[in-house]
Each structure stands twice: as C-alpha cells, then as structure tokens.
C-alpha positions as CSV (number, residue, x, y, z in Angstrom):
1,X,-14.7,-0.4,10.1
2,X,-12.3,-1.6,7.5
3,X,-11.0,-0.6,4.0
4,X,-9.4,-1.9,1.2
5,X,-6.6,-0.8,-1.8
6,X,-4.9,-1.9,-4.3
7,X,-1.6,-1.7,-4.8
8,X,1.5,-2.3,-7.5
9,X,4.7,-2.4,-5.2
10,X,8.4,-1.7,-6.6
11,X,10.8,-3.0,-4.2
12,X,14.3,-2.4,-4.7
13,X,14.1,1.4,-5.0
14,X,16.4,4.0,-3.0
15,X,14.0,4.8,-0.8
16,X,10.5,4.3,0.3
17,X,7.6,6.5,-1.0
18,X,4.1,6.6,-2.6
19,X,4.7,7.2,-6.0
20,X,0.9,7.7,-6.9
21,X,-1.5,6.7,-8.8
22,X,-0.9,3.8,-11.8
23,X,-4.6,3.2,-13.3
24,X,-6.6,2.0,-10.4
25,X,-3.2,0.9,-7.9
26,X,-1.6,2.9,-5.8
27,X,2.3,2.8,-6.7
28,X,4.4,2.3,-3.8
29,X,8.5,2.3,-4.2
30,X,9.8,0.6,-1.3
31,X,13.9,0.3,-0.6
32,X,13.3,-3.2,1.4
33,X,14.3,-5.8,-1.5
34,X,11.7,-8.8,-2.1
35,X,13.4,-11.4,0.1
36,X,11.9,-13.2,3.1
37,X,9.2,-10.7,3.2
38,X,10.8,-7.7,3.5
39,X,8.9,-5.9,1.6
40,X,5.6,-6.6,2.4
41,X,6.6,-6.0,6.1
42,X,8.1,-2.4,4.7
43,X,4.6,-1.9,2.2
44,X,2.4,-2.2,5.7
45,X,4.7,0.3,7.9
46,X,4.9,3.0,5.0
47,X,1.2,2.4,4.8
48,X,0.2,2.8,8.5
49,X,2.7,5.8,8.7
50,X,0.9,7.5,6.2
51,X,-2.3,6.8,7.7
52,X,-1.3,7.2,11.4
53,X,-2.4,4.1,11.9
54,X,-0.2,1.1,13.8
55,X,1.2,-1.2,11.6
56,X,-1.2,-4.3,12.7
57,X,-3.8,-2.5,11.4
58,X,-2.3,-2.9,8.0
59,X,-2.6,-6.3,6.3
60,X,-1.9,-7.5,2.8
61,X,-4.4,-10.0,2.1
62,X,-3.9,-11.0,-1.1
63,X,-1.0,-11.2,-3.5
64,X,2.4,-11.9,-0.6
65,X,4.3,-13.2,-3.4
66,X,3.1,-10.5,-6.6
67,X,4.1,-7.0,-7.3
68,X,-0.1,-6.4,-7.4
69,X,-1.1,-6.8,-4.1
70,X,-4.7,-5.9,-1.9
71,X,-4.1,-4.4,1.6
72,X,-6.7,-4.0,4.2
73,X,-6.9,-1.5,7.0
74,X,-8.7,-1.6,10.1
75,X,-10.0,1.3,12.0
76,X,-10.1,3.8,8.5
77,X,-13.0,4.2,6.0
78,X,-13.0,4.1,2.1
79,X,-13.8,7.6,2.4
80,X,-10.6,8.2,5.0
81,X,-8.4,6.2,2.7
82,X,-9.5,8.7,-0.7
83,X,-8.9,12.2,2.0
84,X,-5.4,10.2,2.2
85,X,-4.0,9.1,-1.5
86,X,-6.9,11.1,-3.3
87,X,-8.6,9.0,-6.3
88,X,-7.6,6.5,-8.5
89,X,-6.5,7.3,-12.2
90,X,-9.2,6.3,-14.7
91,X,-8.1,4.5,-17.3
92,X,-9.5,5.1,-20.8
C-alpha cells in the first residue's frame, strides 16, 4: 500500500511545520536550509512524524532539486493521508 502528495517546500523558515494547504500542495516550512539536501532529508522526517510512520517510508520521488516536489509513502492509504492533512484547496 502506498500513497502519494504533492508538496511546495519553504526551506529557510524558523522552524519546521505544515503550513497547509496552497491550491492542490501541501505547504511545508522547513528550518533545514536548501544545501546538500538538507531539506529534503528534514521534508521526509516532519512527514513521517506526522504520520507515525519511519522516515524510510517517506520518499521524495520527484522534484530533489524544486521547491514543488512529489513524496511517496509506504505503508499509508490515500484515504489515511486525507484523515491526516484533510483535502486539498480547490482552486477556482
């Protein structure tokens, strides 16, 4: 079982949180600055803390170098994943 979600990451901020919905992305403000992979490291253990889930079940699999980025999750549902962050925004 595995689930995806896109994401628009913010590194640089004073500290890490999920900032909520931003159209169909999950905004995530993460304090780990974007250098050597800091913060996609930091993006996947705010992530799996949030879902109880270990961090190497947490992999960003598309966009390592992009604010935008798609993380997949093993072991959670799409439905699991909606209980957790709610829906996304609609944009209009």
């Amino acid at each position: 079982m595995s689930a995806t979600l896109a994401v628009k990451v913010v590194p640089g901020a004073s500290r890490s949180k999920v900032a909520g919905w931003l159209g169909l992305e999950l905004k995530l403000r993460i304090s780990a600055p974007p250098d050597r992979d800091k913060a996609n490291k930091s993006v996947e253990r705010l992530l799996a803390k949030r879902l109880g889930l270990a961090p190497k079940q947490v992999n960003i699999v598309k966009g390592l170098t992009s604010t935008h980025k798609k993380v997949e999750f093993q072991g959670i549902s799409q439905a699991e994943l909606v209980t957790a962050f709610g829906k996304p925004a609609t944009t209009k």
